[in-house]
C-alpha positions as CSV (number, residue, x, y, z in Angstrom):
1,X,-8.8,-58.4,-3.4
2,X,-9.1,-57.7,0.1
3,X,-9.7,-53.9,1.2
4,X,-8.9,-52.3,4.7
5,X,-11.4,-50.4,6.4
6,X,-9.7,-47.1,6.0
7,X,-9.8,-48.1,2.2
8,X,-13.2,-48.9,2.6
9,X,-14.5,-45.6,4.2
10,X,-12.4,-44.0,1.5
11,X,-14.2,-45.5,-1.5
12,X,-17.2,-45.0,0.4
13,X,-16.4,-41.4,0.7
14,X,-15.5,-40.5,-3.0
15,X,-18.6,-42.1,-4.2
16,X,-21.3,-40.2,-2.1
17,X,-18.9,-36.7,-3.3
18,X,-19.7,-38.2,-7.1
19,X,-23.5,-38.6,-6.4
20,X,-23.6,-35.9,-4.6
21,X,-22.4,-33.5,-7.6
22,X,-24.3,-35.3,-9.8
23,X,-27.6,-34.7,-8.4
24,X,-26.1,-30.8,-8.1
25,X,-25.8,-30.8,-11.7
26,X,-28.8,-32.4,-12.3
27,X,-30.8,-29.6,-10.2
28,X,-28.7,-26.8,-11.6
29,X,-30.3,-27.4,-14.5
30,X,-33.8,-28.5,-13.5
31,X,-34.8,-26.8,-10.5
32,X,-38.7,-26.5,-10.6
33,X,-40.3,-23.5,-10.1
34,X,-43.6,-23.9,-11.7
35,X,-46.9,-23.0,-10.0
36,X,-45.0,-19.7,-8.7
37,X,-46.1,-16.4,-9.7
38,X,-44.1,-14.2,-12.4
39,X,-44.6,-10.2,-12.1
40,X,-42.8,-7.3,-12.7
41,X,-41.2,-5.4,-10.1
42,X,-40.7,-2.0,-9.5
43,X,-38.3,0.4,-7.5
44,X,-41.1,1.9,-5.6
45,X,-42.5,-1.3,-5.1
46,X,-39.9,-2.6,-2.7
47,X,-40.6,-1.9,1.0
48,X,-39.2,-2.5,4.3
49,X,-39.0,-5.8,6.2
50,X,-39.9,-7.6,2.2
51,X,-37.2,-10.7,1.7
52,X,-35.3,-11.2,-1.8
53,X,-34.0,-14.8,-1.9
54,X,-31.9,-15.5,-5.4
55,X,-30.8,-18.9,-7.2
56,X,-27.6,-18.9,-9.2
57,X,-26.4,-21.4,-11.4
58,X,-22.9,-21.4,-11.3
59,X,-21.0,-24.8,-9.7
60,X,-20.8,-23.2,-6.0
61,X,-24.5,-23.4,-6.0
62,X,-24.6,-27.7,-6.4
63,X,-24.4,-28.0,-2.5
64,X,-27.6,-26.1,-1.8
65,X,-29.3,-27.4,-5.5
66,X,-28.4,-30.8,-5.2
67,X,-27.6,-32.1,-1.5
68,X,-29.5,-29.7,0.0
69,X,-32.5,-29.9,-3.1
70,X,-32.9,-26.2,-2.7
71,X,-34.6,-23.7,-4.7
72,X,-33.2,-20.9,-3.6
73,X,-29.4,-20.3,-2.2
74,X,-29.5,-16.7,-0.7
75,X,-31.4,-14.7,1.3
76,X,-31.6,-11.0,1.7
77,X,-33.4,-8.5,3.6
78,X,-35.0,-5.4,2.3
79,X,-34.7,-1.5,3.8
80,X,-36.8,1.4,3.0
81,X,-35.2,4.9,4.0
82,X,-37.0,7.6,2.3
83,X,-36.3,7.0,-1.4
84,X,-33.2,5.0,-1.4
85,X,-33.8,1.1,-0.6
86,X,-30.7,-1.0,1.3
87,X,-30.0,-4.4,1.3
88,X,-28.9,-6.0,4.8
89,X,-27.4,-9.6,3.5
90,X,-24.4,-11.8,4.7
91,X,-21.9,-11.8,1.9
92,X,-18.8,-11.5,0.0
93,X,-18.6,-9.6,-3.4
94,X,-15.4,-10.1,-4.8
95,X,-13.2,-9.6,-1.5
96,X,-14.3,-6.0,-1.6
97,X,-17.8,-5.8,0.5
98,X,-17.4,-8.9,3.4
99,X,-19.6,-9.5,6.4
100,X,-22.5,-8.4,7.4
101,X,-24.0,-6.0,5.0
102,X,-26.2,-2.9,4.1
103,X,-25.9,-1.7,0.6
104,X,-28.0,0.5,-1.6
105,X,-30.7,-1.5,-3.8
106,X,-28.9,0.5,-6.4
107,X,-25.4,-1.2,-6.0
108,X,-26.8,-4.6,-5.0
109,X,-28.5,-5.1,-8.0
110,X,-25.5,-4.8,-9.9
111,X,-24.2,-7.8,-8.7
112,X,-27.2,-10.0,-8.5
113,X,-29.1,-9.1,-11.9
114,X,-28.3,-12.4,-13.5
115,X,-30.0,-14.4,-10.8
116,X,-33.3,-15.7,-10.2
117,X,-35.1,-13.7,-7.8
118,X,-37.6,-14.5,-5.3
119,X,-39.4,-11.3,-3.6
120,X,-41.4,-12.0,-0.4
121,X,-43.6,-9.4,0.4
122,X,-44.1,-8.3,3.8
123,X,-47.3,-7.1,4.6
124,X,-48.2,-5.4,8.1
125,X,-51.4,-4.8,9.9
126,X,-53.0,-1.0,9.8
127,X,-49.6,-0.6,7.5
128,X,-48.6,3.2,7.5
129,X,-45.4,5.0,6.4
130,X,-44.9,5.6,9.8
131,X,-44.9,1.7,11.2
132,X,-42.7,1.0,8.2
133,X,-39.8,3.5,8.9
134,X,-40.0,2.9,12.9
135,X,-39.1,-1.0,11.4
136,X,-36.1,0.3,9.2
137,X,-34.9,2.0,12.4
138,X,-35.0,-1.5,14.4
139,X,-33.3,-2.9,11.0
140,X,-30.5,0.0,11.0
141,X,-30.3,-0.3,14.9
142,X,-29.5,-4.0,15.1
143,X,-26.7,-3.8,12.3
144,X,-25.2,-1.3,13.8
145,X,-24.9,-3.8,16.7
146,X,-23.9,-6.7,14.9
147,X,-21.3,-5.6,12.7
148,X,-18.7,-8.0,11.2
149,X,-16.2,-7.7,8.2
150,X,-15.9,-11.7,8.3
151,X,-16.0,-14.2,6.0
152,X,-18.7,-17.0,5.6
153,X,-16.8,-20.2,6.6
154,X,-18.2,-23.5,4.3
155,X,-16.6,-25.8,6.5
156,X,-17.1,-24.0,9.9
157,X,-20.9,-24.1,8.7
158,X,-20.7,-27.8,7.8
159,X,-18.9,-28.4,11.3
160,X,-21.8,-26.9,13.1
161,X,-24.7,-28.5,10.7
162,X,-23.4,-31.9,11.8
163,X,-24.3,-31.2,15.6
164,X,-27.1,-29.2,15.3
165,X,-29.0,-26.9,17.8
166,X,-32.6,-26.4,19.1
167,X,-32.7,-23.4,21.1
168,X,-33.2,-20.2,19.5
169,X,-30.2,-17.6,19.9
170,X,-29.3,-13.9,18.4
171,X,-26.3,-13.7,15.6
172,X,-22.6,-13.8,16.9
173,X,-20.8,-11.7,14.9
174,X,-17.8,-13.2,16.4
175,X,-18.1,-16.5,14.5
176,X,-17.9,-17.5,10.6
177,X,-20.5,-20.3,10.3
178,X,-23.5,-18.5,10.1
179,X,-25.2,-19.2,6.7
180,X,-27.0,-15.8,4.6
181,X,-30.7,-16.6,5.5
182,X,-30.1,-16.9,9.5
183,X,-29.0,-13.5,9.9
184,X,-32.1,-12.7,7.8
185,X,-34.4,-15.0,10.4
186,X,-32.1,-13.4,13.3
187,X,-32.7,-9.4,12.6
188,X,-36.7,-10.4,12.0
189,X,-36.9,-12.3,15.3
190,X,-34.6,-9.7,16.9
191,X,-37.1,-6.9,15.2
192,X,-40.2,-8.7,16.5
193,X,-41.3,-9.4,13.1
194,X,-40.9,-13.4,14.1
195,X,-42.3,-14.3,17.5
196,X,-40.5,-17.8,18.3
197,X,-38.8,-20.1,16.6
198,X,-36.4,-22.6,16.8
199,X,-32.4,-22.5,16.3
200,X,-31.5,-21.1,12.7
201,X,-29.5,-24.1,11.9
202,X,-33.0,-26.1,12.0
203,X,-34.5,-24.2,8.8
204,X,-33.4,-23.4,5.1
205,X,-33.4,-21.0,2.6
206,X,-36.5,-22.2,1.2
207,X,-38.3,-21.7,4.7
208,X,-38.1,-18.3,3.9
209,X,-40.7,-18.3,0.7
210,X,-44.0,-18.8,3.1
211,X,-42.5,-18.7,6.3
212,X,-44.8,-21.7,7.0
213,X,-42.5,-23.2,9.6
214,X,-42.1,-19.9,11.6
215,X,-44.5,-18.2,13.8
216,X,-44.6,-14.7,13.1
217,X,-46.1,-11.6,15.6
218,X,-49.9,-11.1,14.7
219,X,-49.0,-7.9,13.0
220,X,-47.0,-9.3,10.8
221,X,-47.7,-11.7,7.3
222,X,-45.7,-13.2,4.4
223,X,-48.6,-13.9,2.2
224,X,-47.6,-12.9,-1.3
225,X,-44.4,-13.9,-3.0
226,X,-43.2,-14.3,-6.4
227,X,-40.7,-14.7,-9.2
228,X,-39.1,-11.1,-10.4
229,X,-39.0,-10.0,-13.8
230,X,-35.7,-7.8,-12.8
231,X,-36.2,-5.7,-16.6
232,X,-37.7,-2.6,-15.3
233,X,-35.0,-2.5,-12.4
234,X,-31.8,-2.5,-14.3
235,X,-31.9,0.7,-15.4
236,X,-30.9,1.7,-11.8
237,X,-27.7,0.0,-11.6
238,X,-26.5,1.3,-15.3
């Protein structure tokens, strides 16, 4: 039987789509994250400019587990102001909370509590209380700048992915194809936590564990990172 081209490119099509949710499934379910570090973590533990990245395991998540063969899907940023923590994340919770976000730890938490959790610790040179809160002002300065109520666009992300970029530029809160862990790269390189790096489109969540591929400010260091056992936080979103 003979097949046209377009017939071709069709079949060829539908069969990379069935690998490539295949291999999503597959990693849903066997995503390995030995040799990482387990420990307990605290309210009061949580300090500004630290990085929360979370796995789910839920079908949305078989791009990122599967094509992608990430770890983690999302990425987060961490606030300290005073005693409350915020969260500064792009997102969407239930149609209710869009765009680019702060939220209280508090409230966050709620929605994420059944995820894996990732925390990233940032640690700073001659750290003091007062270094730390001058940081959460650059964090609270720069959303207040950016602010956007849109939606993350999968296929305005893809569209961009497929032509990428190399040159470094700030957030566009204008657009719908920016992906949760660039604004997190964006606000630290716009914060002087990052010193250069490339476009956002050139890294992944998973960059953001060690940071390895990104060349931070002297003063700055993501050392020490590690799974979250998440039981002695939920009694703050009961």
């Amino acid at each position: 039987m003979d097949f046209s081209i377009y017939e071709f490119l069709y079949f060829s099509f539908t069969m990379i789509i069935i690998i490539h949710i295949w291999l999503g499934a597959r990693n849903l379910y066997n995503k390995d994250f030995s040799g990482m570090k387990i420990r307990n973590l605290h309210y009061s533990d949580i300090q500004t400019g630290d990085i929360i990245l979370t796995a789910y395991s839920g079908p949305e998540s078989v791009y990122h587990h599967g094509v992608m063969s990430m770890k983690f899907v999302h990425a987060s940023l961490c606030s300290r102001e005073g005693s409350h923590v915020y969260v500064y994340e792009l997102a969407n919770y239930f149609g209710e909370k869009v765009g680019f976000l702060k939220i209280p730890f508090s409230e966050w938490i709620k929605y994420n509590k059944n995820c894996l959790m990732l925390i990233n610790k940032l640690s700073i040179k001659d750290d003091s209380p007062k270094k730390r809160k001058e940081l959460a002002m650059k964090f609270n300065k720069y959303r207040d700048l950016h602010r956007m109520d849109k939606d993350f666009s999968f296929m305005d992300y893809i569209g961009r992915y497929l032509v990428p970029t190399t040159r470094y530029r700030d957030f566009d809160n204008t657009r719908t194809d920016y992906a949760c862990y660039e604004l997190v790269l964006n606000i630290l390189k716009e914060c002087d936590v990052i010193e250069t790096m490339k476009a956002t489109e050139q890294y992944y969540t998973d960059d953001l564990i060690n940071m390895e591929r990104i060349k931070l400010n002297e003063e700055f260091e993501y050392t020490d990172n590690y799974l979250v056992d998440i039981s002695s936080l939920l009694f703050i979103s009961d």
